[in-house]
C-alpha positions in Angstrom: 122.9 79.1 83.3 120.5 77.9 80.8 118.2 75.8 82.9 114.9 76.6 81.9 113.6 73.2 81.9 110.5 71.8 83.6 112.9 70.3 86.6 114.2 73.2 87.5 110.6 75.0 87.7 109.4 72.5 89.7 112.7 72.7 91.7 112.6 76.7 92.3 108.8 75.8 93.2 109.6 73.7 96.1 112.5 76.2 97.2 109.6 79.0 97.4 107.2 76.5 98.8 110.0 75.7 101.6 110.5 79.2 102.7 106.9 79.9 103.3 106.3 76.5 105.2 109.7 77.3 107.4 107.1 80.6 108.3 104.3 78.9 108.8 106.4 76.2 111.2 107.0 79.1 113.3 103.3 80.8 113.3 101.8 80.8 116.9 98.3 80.3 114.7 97.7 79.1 111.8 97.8 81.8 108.6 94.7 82.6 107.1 93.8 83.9 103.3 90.5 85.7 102.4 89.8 85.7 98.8 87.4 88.0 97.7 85.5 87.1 94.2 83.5 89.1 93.0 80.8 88.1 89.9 81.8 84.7 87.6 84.7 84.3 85.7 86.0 81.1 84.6 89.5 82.1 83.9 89.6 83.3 87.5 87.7 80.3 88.9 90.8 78.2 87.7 93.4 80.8 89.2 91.6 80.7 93.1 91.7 76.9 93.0 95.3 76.7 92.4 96.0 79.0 95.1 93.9 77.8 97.6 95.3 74.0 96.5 98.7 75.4 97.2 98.0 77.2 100.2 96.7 74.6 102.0 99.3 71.8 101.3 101.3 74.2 103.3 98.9 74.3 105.9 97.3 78.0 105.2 93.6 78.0 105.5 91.9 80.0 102.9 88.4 81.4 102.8 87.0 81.7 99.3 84.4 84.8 99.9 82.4 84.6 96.2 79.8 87.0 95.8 78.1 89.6 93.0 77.3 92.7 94.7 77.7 96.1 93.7 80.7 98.8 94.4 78.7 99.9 97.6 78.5 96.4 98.9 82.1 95.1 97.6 83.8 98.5 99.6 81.5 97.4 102.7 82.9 94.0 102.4 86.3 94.4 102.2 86.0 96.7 104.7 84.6 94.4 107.1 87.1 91.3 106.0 89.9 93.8 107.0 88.5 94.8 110.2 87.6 91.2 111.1 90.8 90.5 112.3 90.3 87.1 111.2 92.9 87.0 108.2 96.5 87.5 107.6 96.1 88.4 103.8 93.6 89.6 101.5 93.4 89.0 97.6 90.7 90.7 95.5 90.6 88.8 92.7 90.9 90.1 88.9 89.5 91.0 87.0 86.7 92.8 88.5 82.9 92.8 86.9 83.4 96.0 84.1 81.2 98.3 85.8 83.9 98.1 88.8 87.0 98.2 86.9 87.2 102.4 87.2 86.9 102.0 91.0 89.7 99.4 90.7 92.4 100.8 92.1 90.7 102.4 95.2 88.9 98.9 96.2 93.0 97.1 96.0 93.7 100.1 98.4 91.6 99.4 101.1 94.0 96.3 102.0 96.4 97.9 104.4 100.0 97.1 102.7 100.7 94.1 105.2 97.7 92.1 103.9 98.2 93.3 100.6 99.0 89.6 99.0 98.8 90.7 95.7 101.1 93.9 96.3 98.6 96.0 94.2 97.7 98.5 97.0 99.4 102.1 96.1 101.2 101.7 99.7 102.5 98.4 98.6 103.8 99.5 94.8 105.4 102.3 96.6 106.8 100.4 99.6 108.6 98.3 96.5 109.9 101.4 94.9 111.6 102.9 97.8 113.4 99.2 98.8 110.9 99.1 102.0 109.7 95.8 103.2 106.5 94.8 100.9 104.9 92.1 99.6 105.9 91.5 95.9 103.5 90.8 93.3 103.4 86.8 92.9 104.5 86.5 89.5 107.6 89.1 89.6 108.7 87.5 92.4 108.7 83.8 91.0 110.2 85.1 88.2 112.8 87.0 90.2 113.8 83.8 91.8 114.1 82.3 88.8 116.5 84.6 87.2 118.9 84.6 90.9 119.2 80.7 89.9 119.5 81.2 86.2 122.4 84.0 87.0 123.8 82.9 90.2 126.4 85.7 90.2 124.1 88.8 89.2 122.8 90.7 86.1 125.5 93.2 85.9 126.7 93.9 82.2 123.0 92.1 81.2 120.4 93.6 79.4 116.5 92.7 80.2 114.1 93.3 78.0 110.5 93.1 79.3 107.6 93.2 77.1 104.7 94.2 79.7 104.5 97.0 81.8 101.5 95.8 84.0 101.7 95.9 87.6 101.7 92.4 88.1 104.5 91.3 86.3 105.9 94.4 83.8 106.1 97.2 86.4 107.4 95.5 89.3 110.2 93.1 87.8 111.4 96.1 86.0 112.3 97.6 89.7 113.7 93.9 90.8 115.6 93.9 87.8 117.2 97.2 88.8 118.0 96.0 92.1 120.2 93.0 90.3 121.7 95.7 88.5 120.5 94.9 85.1 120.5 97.1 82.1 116.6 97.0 81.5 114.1 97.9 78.8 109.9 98.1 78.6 108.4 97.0 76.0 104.6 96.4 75.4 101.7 95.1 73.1 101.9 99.3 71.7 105.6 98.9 71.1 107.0 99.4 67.5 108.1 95.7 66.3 111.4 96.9 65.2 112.0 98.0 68.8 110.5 94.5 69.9 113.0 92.6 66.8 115.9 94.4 68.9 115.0 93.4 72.1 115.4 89.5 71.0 119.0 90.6 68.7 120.6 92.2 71.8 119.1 91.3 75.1 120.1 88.5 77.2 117.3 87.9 78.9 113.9 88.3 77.9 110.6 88.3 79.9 107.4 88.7 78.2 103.5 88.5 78.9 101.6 90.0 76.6 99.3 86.9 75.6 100.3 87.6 71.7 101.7 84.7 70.1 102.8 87.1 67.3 106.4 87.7 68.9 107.2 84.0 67.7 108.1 85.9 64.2 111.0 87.7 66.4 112.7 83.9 67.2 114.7 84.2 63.9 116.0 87.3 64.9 116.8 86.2 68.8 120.7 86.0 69.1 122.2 82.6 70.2 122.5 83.3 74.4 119.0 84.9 74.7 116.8 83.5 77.4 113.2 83.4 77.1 110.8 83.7 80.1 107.5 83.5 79.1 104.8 84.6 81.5 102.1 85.0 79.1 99.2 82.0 78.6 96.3 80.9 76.1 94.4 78.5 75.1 95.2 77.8 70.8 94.2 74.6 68.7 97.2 72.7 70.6 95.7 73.8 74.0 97.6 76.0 76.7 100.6 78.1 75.7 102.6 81.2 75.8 103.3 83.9 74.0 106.0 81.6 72.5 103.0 79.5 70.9 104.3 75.8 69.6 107.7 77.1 69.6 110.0 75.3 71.9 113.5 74.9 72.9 115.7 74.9 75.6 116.0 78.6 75.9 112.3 79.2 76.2 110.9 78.3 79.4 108.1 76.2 79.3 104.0 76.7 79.3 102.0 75.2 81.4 104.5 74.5 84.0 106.4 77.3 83.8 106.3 80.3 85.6 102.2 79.7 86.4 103.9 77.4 89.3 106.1 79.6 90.4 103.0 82.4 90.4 101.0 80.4 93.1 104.4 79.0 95.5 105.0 82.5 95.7 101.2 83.4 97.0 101.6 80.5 99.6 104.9 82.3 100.7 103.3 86.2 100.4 100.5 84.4 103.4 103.1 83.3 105.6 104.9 86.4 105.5 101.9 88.6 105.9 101.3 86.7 108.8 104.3 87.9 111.1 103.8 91.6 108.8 100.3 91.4 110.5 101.4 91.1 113.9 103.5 94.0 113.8 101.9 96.4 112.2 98.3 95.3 113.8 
């Protein structure tokens, strides 16, 4: 119950990465990904070419669409990439140039819910909510799979402490967690730290991703069973890490190589299900 080792990432990855080629395998056509960039970012830049790396060693063709237009021209565009009929999923890539990031949320809603990859859209987080078919956010989901093979028989009796509440990985997995029938608790970067010290004395499970190696402080006070999955990364003197920083052991879960792989399997396996999604609801 305590494999969080680099084997057993790469192990979950290739379980995710079966299930969405087993779709694919079946596809009359081959699935197709548009992602939609908008301005430069280099942290992003990184992000698309992992996914479209991983997407296309499963045989999903992916159109990178990289532009630097205004909110006018980005609603126009996504507008015609959804009424192309030409892709089975849509990603708008994050973050968004500043002056767009108040229009956020209605751009991510212009992908109807069965092309919503990311499952950002408000159909999609609502879909999730009420236990209808969705696609899940990427990173929830990996980690989700993660935790059915780190707790084979369920997460009843368990408490989860998450320490995020955004909708890629906070809001979602607190919902997923639920559905396991955990006992679960939201923390965040605003929480009081004796409320964070208690979530590693009494929780068994942890999940954070706040990018704030601060919480390594809390390790001392982490009881002996707690499980650490650490979604957060940065870049320190050491290079990449979480929000674990240079702290390692076998009840942390490692960064790189952690969850990050999990993140884009789960991507590959969102295409290939929006594929036969499309073709019902098209």
């Amino acid at each position: 119950m305590t494999d969080l080792s680099r084997d057993n990432f790469r192990k979950i990855r290739g379980e995710i990465l079966d299930d969405a080629r087993n779709i694919v395998s079946e596809c009359n056509q081959t699935p197709k990904l548009a992602i939609i960039q908008n301005g430069y970012n280099e942290a992003s830049n990184t992000y698309v070419r992992n996914k479209v790396a991983t997407c296309k060693a499963i045989g999903i063709s992916v159109d990178c669409l990289k532009v630097n237009v205004d909110f006018k021209m980005m609603k126009n565009l996504i507008k015609e990439t959804v009424d192309s009929r030409k892709y089975d999923g849509i990603v708008i890539q994050l973050p968004l140039p500043e002056e767009m990031k108040d229009h956020e949320q209605e751009l991510l809603d212009m992908i109807p819910w069965y092309m919503d990859v990311d499952g950002l859209s408000t159909e999609s987080v609502g879909r999730l909510w009420n236990d209808r078919e969705c696609l899940i956010p990427a990173t929830a989901y990996g980690v989700s799979r993660l935790i059915d093979s780190l707790f084979p028989n369920g997460l009843n009796m368990k408490k989860v402490s998450i320490i995020n509440r955004s909708r890629l990985i906070g809001k979602p997995l607190m919902k997923l967690m639920l559905n396991k029938n955990a006992t679960v608790e939201v923390l965040h970067s605003k929480s009081h730290i004796s409320d964070i010290r208690r979530a590693f004395k009494y929780s068994d499970l942890l999940i954070t991703g706040i990018g704030n190696t601060s919480l390594i402080g809390n390790w001392e006070f982490a009881s002996s069973d707690l499980l650490w999955i650490d979604c957060g990364i940065m870049r320190n003197a050491h290079g990449l890490c979480g929000d674990a920083g240079c702290l390692k052991s076998e009840r942390i879960s490692p960064v790189p190589f952690g969850v990050g792989q999990l993140t884009t399997a789960s991507i590959a396996l969102n295409v290939a299900k929006a594929q036969k999604m499309e073709n019902r609801n098209g």
